[in-house]
C-alpha positions as CSV (number, residue, x, y, z in Angstrom):
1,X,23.8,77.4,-253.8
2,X,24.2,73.5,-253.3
3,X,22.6,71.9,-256.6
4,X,19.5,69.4,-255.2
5,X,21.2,66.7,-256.1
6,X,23.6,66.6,-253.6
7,X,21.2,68.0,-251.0
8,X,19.2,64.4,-251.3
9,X,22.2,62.3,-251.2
10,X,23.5,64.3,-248.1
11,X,20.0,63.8,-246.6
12,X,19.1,60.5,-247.2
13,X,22.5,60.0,-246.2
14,X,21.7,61.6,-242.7
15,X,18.4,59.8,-242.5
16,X,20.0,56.6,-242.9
17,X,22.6,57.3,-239.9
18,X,19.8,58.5,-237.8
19,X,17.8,55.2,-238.8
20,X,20.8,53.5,-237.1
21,X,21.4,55.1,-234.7
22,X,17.3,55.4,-233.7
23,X,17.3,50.8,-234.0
24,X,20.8,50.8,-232.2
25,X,19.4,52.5,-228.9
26,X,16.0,50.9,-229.3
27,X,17.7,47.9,-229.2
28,X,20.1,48.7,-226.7
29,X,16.8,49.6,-224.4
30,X,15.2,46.3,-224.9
31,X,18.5,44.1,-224.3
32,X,19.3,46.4,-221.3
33,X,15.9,45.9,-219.6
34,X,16.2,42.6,-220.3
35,X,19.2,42.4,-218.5
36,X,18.3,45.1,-215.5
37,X,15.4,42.6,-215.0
38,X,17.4,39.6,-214.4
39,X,19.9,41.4,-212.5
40,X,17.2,43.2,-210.4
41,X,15.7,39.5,-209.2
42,X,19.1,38.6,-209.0
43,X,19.9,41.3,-206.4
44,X,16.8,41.0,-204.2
45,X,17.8,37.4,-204.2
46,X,20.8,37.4,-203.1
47,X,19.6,39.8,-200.4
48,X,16.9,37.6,-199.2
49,X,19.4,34.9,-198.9
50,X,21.6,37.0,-197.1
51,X,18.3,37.8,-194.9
52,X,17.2,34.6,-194.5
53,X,20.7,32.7,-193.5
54,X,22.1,35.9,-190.9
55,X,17.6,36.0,-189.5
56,X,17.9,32.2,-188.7
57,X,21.9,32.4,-186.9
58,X,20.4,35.6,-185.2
59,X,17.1,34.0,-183.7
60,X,19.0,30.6,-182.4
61,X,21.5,33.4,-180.1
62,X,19.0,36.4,-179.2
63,X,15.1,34.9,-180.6
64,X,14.0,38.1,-178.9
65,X,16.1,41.0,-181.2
66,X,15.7,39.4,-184.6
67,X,12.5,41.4,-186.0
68,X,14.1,44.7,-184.5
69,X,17.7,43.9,-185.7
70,X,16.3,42.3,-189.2
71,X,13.3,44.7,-190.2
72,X,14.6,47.7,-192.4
73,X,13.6,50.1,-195.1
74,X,13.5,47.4,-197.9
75,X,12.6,44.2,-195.6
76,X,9.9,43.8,-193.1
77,X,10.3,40.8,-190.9
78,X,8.1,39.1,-188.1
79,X,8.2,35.8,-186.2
80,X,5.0,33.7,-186.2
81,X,3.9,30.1,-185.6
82,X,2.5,29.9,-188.9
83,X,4.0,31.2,-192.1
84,X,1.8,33.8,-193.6
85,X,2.8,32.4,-197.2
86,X,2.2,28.9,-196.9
87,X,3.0,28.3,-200.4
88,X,5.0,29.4,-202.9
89,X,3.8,30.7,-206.0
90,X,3.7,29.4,-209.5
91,X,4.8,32.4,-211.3
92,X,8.2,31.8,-213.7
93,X,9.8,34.9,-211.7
94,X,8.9,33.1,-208.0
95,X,11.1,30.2,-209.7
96,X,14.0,32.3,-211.3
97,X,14.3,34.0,-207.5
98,X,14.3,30.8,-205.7
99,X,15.9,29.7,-207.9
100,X,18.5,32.1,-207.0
101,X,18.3,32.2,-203.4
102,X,19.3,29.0,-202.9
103,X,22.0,29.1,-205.3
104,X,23.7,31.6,-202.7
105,X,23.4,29.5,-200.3
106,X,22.4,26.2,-200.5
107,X,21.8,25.6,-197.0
108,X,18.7,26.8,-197.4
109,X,17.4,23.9,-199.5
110,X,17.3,21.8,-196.6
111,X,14.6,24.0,-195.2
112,X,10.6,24.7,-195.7
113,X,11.3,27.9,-197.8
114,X,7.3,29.7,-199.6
115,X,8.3,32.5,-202.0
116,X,5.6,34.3,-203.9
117,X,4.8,37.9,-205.5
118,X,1.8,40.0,-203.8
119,X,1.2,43.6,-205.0
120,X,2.8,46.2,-203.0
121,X,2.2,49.9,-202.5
122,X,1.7,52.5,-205.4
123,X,1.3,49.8,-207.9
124,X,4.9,48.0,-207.3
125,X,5.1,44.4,-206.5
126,X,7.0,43.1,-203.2
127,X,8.4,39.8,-202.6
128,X,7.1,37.8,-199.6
129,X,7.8,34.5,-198.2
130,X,8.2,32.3,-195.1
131,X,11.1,30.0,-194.4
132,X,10.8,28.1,-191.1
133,X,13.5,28.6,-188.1
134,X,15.0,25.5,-186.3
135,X,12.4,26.0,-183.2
136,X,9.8,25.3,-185.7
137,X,8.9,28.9,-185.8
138,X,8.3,30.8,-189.0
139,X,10.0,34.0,-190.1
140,X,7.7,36.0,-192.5
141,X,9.3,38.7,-194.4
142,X,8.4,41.1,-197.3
143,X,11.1,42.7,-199.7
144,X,9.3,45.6,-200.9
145,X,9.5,46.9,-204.8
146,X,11.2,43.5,-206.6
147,X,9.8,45.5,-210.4
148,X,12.4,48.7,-210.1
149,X,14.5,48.5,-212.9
150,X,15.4,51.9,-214.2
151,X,18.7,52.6,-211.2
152,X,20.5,50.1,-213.9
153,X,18.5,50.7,-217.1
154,X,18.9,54.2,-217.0
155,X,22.3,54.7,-216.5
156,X,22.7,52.3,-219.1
157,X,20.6,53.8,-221.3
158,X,21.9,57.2,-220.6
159,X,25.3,56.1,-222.4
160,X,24.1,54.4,-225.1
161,X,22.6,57.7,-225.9
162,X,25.3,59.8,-225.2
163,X,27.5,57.0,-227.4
164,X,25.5,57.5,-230.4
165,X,24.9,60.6,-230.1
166,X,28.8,61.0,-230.5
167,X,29.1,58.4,-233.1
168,X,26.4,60.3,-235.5
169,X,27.9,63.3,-234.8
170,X,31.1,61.8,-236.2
171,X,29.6,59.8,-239.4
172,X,27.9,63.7,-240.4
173,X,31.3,65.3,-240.3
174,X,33.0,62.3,-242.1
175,X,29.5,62.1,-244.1
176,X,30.0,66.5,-244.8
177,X,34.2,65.4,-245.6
178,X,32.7,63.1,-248.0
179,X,30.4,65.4,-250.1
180,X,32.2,68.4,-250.1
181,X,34.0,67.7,-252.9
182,X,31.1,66.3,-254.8
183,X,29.2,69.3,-253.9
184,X,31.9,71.6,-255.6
185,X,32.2,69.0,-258.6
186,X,28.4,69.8,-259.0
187,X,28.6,73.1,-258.8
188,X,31.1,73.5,-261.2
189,X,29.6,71.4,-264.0
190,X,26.6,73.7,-263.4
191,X,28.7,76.7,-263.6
192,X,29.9,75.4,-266.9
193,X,26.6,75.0,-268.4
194,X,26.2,79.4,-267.7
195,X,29.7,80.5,-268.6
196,X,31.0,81.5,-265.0
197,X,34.4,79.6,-264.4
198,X,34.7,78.2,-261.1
199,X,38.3,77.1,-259.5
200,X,38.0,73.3,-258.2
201,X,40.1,72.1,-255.1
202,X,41.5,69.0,-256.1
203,X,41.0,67.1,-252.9
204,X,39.6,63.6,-251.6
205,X,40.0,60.7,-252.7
206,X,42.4,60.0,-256.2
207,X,39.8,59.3,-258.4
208,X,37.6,63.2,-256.9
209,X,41.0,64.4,-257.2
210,X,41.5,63.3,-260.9
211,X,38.0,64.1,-261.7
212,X,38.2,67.6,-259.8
213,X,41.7,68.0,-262.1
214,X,40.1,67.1,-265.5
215,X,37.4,69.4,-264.8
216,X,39.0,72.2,-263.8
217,X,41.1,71.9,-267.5
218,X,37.7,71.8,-269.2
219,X,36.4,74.6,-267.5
220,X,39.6,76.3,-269.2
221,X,39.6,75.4,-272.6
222,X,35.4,75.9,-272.6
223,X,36.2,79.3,-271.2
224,X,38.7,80.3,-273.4
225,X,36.4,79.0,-276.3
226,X,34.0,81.2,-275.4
227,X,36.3,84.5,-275.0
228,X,37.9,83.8,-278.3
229,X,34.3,83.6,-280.2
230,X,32.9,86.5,-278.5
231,X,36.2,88.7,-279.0
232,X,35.7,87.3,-282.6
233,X,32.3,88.7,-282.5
234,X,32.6,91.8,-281.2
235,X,35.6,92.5,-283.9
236,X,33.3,91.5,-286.8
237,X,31.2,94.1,-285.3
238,X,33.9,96.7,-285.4
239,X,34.9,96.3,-288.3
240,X,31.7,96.2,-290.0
241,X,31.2,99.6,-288.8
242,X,33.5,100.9,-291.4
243,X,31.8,99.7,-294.3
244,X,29.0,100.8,-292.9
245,X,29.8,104.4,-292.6
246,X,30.8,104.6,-295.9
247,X,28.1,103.5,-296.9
248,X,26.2,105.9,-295.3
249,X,28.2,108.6,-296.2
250,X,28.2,107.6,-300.1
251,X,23.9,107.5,-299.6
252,X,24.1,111.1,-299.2
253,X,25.7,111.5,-302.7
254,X,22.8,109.3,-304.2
255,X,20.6,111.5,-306.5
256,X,17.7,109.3,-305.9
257,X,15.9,110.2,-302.8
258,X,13.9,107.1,-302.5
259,X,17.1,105.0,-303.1
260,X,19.1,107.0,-300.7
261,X,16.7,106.3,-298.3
262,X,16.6,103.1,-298.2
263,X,20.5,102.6,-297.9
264,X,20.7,104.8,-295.4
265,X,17.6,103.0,-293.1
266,X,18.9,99.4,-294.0
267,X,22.7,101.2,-292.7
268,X,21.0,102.4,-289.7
269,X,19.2,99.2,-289.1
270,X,22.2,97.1,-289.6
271,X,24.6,99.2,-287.2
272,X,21.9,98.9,-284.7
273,X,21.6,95.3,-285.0
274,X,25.6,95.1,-284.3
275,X,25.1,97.9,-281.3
276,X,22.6,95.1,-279.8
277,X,24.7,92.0,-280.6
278,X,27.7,93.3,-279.2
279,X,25.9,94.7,-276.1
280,X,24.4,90.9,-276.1
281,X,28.2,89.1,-276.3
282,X,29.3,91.4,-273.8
283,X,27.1,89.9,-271.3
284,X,29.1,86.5,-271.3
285,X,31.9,87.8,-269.5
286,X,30.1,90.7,-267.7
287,X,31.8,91.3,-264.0
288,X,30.6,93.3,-261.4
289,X,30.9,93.5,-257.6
290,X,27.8,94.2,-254.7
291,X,27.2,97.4,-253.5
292,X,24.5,99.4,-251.8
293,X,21.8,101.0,-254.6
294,X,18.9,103.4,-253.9
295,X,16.3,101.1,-256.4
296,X,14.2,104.5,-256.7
297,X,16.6,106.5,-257.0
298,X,18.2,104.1,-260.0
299,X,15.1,103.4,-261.7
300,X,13.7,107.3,-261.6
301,X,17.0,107.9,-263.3
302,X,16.1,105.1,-265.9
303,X,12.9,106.0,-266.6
304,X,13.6,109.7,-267.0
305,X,15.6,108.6,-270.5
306,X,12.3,106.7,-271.9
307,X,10.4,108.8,-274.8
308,X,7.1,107.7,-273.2
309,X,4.6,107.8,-270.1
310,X,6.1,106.2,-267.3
311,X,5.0,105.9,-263.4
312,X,6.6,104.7,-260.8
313,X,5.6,103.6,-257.0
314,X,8.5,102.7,-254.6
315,X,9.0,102.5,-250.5
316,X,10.2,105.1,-249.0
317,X,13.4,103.5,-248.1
318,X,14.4,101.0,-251.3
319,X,18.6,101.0,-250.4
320,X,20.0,97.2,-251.3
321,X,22.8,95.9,-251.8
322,X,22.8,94.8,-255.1
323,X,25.0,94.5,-258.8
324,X,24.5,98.2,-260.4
325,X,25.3,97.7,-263.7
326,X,23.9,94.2,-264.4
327,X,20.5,95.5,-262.8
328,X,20.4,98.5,-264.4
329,X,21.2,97.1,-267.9
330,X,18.6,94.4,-267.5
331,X,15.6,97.4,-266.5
332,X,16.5,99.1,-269.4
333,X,16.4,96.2,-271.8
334,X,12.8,95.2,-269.7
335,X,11.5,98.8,-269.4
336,X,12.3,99.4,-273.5
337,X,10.5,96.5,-274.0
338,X,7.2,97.7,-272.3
339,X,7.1,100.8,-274.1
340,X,7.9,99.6,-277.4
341,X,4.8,97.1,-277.7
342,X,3.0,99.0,-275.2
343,X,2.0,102.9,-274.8
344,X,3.1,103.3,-271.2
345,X,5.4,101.7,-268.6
346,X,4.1,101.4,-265.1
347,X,6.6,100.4,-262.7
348,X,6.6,99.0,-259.0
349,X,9.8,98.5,-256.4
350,X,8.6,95.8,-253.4
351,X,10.1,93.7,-251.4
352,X,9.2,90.4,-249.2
353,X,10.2,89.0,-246.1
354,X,13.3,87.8,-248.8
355,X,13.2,89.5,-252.0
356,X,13.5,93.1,-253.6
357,X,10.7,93.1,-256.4
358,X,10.6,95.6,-259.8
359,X,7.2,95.2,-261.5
360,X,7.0,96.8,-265.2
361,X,3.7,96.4,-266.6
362,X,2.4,97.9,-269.9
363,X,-0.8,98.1,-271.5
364,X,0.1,96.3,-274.7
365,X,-1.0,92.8,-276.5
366,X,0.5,90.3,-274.0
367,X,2.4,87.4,-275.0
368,X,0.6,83.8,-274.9
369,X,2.1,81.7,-272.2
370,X,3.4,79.2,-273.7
371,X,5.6,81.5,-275.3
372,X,7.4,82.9,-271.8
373,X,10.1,80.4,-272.4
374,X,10.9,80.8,-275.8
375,X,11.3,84.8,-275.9
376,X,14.4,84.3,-273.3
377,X,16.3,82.4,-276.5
378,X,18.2,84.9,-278.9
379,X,16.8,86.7,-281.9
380,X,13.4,85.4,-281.8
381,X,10.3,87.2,-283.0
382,X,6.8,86.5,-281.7
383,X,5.0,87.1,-285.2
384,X,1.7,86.2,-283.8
385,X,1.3,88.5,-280.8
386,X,3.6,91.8,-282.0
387,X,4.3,93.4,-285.4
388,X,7.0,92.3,-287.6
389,X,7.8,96.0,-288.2
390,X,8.7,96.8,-284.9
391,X,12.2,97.7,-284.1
392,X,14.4,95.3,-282.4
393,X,16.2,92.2,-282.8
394,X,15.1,90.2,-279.9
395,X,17.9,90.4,-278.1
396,X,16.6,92.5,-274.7
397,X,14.6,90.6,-273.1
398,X,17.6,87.5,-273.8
399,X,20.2,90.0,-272.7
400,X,18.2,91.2,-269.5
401,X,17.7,87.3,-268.3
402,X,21.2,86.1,-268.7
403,X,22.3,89.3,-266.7
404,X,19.5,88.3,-264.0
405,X,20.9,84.9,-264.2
406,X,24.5,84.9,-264.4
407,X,24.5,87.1,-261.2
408,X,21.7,85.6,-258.5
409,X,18.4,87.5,-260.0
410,X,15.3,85.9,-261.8
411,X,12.4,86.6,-264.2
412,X,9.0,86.2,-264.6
413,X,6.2,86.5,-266.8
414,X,2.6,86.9,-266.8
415,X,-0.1,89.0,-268.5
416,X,-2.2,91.3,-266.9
417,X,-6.2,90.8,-266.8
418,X,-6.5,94.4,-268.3
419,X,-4.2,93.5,-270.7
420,X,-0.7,93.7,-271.5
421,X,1.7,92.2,-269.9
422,X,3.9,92.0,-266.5
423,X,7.5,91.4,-266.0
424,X,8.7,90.7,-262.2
425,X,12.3,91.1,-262.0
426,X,13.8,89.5,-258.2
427,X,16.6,91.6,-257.6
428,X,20.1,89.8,-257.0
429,X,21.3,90.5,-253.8
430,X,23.9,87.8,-253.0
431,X,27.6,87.1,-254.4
432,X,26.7,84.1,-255.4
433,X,25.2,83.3,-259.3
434,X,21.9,81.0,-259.4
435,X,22.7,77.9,-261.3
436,X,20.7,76.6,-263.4
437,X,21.3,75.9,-267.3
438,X,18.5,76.8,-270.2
439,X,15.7,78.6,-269.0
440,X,12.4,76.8,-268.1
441,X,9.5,77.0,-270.5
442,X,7.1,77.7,-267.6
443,X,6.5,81.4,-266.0
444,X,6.8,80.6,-262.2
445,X,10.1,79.3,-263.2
446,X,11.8,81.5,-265.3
């Protein structure tokens, strides 16, 4: 899972190439219609240029054929003794196109040229004028539809579009290039934080690839740090266990009953402490691969072992693939739990459109919440809420969430409105161990 760090640098990232490219083709739309429109007017002027020069040479050889020959899809021409724009207009654009016209051919500023803009069908606007012939006659003409821009603008904008769209799709990959090793740096100094060693490639630039380098040595020496002082652990545990049974075996030759008893509790007591601590160490370098488990099936097995009421409600069909041993290990630990504060364990297998849930409830004093954060740490005791007589060491519940966590799952707590409380374990059903560091002090986020 990609820590949410680099998911926000990767997407403001993105956002800020999409910001560029969204200005980059909103500009490129305004400076292309600004320049379809100028070379629109000048295209219809050079045409009515070309109109006006080839109508006039026409009507001095056949006066007769010029409207037929002249008139055409775009143009509409007619002859008449007085021009029907006797005028021109004062619009800028009337200018710009005479302007035009008689730059293409400045014969035409020698005669009476009227240019102006009338609306034209279907909401365009045609340009009309009148230019008079050397018989004194007038030849009026429309040029229908001088506003269409988008033949030009559109192709244009059509490959700006396309352009960016290739360039942004470029910048992301260079952009992904960029931030894959920092996404593996991240994910290895959170890998770190739980124990889990987690092989960097050294690639990118020299200083990622020194940094990727220095890391991957740290992860090493932390690593072996931590096998060397739960090895150390586990053999103080060992080897304690001699002692131990001798001294249990030398209670039995005690003639004082009362005395005898008490070594030989405290000897029990202190070999199960070392039974729970070693199970506890063993956990930091606990491996285990996915497989396909029956959850019912597994946790009727479970709860057949318990010395107490149990119940349990499951789906019909509750196969996932899932870490057996880590799973199991952290039910028993939670299912112990219930039973030994409570007088019953209920539990419940569900699952969600995402998730595989186990629900153990029991029916004893509940645990204030502002405690669900603190009974994940090692060895504590919640005086307040449970007996200090009861058995244990506080190591279960620790055990059953570092399992949980150091392989994908999670855990919550709440207490039940009838009292007691409820534990939802979410059942770990990817390869891939949820990062993440101390636990939380809040339930929703254990």
């Amino acid at each position: 899972m990609k820590p949410a760090r680099n998911r926000q640098f990767a997407g403001y990232a993105m956002l800020l190439l999409l910001a560029v490219g969204a200005v980059q083709i909103i500009a490129s739309l305004v400076f292309y219609a600004a320049i379809d429109r100028q070379s629109v007017r000048e295209d219809h002027a050079r045409r009515v240029a070309e109109f006006l020069i080839v109508s006039d040479r026409l009507h001095r050889l056949v006066p007769t054929d010029t409207v037929r020959v002249m008139t055409t899809g775009h143009l509409d021409a007619a002859i008449a003794a007085t021009p029907s724009t006797p005028r021109s207009g004062t619009r800028a654009a009337v200018r710009e196109i005479r302007g035009y016209v008689l730059a293409w051919e400045k014969p035409l500023a020698d005669r009476p040229l009227f240019l102006d803009i009338h609306p034209g069908r279907l909401g365009h606007r045609d340009l009309v004028g009148s230019m008079q012939l050397a018989d004194g006659k007038w030849l009026n003409f429309r040029s229908t539809d001088i506003s269409s821009s988008w033949p030009i603008a559109l192709r244009a904008t059509t490959m700006t579009l396309l352009i960016t769209l290739v360039c942004l799709g470029i910048g992301l990959l260079v952009l992904r290039r960029l931030t894959s090793p920092l996404t593996h740096l991240s994910e290895a100094a959170d890998a770190i934080t739980d124990g889990t060693a987690m092989a960097i490639e050294e690639s990118g630039t020299r200083e990622l690839r020194n940094l990727a380098r220095t890391l991957n040595g740290l992860q090493a020496k932390i690593n072996d740090m931590v096998m060397q002082q739960t090895r150390s652990f586990e053999a103080i545990s060992h080897d304690l266990r001699t002692p131990l049974s001798r001294l249990i075996v030398a209670s039995d030759f005690v003639s004082e009953d009362d005395i005898a008893r008490i070594v030989a509790s405290s000897a029990a007591e202190i070999e199960a402490m070392l039974a729970s601590l070693q199970a506890f160490l063993r956990v930091q370098h606990f491996q285990a691969e996915l497989e396909p488990v029956d959850l019912a099936a597994a946790v009727r097995d479970l709860l057949a072992g318990v010395d107490a009421p149990t119940t349990l409600s499951a789906p019909v069909s509750s196969t996932v693939p899932t870490f057996r041993e880590p799973l199991l290990l952290s039910l028993r630990a939670l299912i112990g739990n219930a039973v030994q504060y409570g007088s019953r364990a209920d539990v419940t297998i569900s699952r969600t459109p995402s998730d595989w849930l186990v629900l153990i409830e029991d029916d004893g004093p509940g645990i204030p919440e502002e405690y669900f954060g603190t009974i994940l740490d090692p060895f504590f005791r919640l005086d307040a809420a449970r007996a200090r007589d009861t058995a244990g060491f506080g190591l279960g519940v620790p055990m059953a969430y570092r399992l949980l966590q150091r392989f994908g799952g999670r855990l919550e707590f709440a207490n039940r409105e009838t009292g007691g409380l409820r534990v939802t374990v979410t059942v770990p059903t990817t390869a891939e161990p949820l990062r993440g560091g101390s636990p939380p002090p809040l339930p929703a986020a254990l």
